[in-house]
C-alpha angles and dihedrals in degrees: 000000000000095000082176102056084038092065100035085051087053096047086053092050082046097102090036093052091050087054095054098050104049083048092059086052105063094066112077106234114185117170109284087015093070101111089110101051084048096048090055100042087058096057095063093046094061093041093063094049107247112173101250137002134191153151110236116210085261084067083242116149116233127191124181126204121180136001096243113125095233099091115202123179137204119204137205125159105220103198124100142211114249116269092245116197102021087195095061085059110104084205138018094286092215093035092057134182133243136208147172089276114018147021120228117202135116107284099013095128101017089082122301088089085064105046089044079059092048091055099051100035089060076049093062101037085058085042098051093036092249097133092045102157097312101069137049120182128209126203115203134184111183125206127221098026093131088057107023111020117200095017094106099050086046091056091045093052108031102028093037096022088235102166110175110201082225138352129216111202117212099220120146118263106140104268093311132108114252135182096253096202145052088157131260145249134180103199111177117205122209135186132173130216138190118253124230141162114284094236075061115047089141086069095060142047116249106221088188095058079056091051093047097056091052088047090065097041089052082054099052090044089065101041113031125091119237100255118159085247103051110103096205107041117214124242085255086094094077078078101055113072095221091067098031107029105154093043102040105109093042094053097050081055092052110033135239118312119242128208123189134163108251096177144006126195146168 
């Protein structure tokens, strides 16, 4: 490959690419709201003349470049979080701002910069020959990962028999190449009480005092080292081959595993 003409083609797309994402942007795209963000997106697509272009049922975006049998698929989710407080936004978080060095807009690094790169960049691979009859790209930006991460991807293989021979995920790290993925679980805690009147507290059994006390322990899990003395050991350990002898290898490859509470209910 040619690193030198790939740069100098994406420098051309650069104001074009501006464009596109600030006007993503402007549409709110929450997970489950994101027609907007897909209807743009399409259109793009379509615009720079990729090979085939659909919405799949799911409400994924799916953008095809080049004929050749290696598929190879670049991934962006393209819904958002909400924007919270607005008054705690130093700028309209849909109207966005724009400088010499940065963008600023919901969603603008998590991930529809990245989706906006994808798109391009399978512009740039038809423009400079790279795909010929070997390789076929596929753009994707995927719906609901805020709220339901990986559906998306299952539906597509398993429902649409969609199998990728790799998959670059967009994902923001500052320009360098990361391992995207230690694996992933959502465990949910419960406990039960007994209710009682509030002159009387002594008479129940408080179920969030319970909670509180997992809640800290979550947190020290996370945070605390893995001293001798430490009574809840963090998830450091995994790093260290006397707590974690038959993964060790595996973990320093990896990475530490982090834990954190994303949401409490009752």
């Amino acid at each position: 490959m040619d690193l030198q003409a790939i740069k100098q083609a994406a420098a051309t797309y650069g104001p074009a690419m501006t464009k596109f994402l600030r006007e993503i942007v402007a549409f709110p795209g929450e997970s489950a709201e994101e027609k907007d963000h897909v209807k743009r997106i399409e259109q793009e697509m379509k615009n720079l003349g990729f090979d085939e272009v659909e919405v799949d049922p799911m409400g994924n975006i799916l953008g095809y470049m080049g004929t050749g049998k290696t598929l190879i698929a670049f991934d962006g989710h393209i819904d958002t979080v909400g924007i919270g407080n607005r008054d705690n936004w130093d700028f309209d978080p849909y109207d966005g701002f724009e400088d010499e060095t940065k963008i600023g807009g919901r969603g603008v690094s998590d991930q529809l910069g990245g989706i906006v790169s994808a798109v391009y960049g399978a512009k740039i691979m038809k423009d400079l020959g790279l795909l010929n009859d070997k390789y076929r790209v596929l753009v994707v930006g995927t719906v609901q990962e805020e709220d339901c991460d990986g559906l998306c991807w299952e539906y597509m293989i398993k429902e649409r028999n969609i199998r990728p021979e790799f998959v670059v995920s967009t994902e923001p790290t500052d320009g360098g190449i990361y391992r995207g993925q230690r694996g992933r679980m959502e465990i949910r805690v419960d406990v039960q009480g007994v209710s009682c009147h509030g002159s009387a507290p002594e008479r129940g059994d408080n179920a969030i005092y319970k909670m509180a006390d997992i809640l800290q322990d979550i947190r020290d899990l996370n945070a605390n080292s893995a001293d001798e003395s430490t009574a809840i050991k963090g998830l450091v350990k995994m790093l260290d081959p006397k707590f974690n002898p038959d993964h060790y290898e595996e973990a320093r490859f990896l990475g530490r595993g982090t834990v954190t509470t994303s949401q409490i209910f009752y």
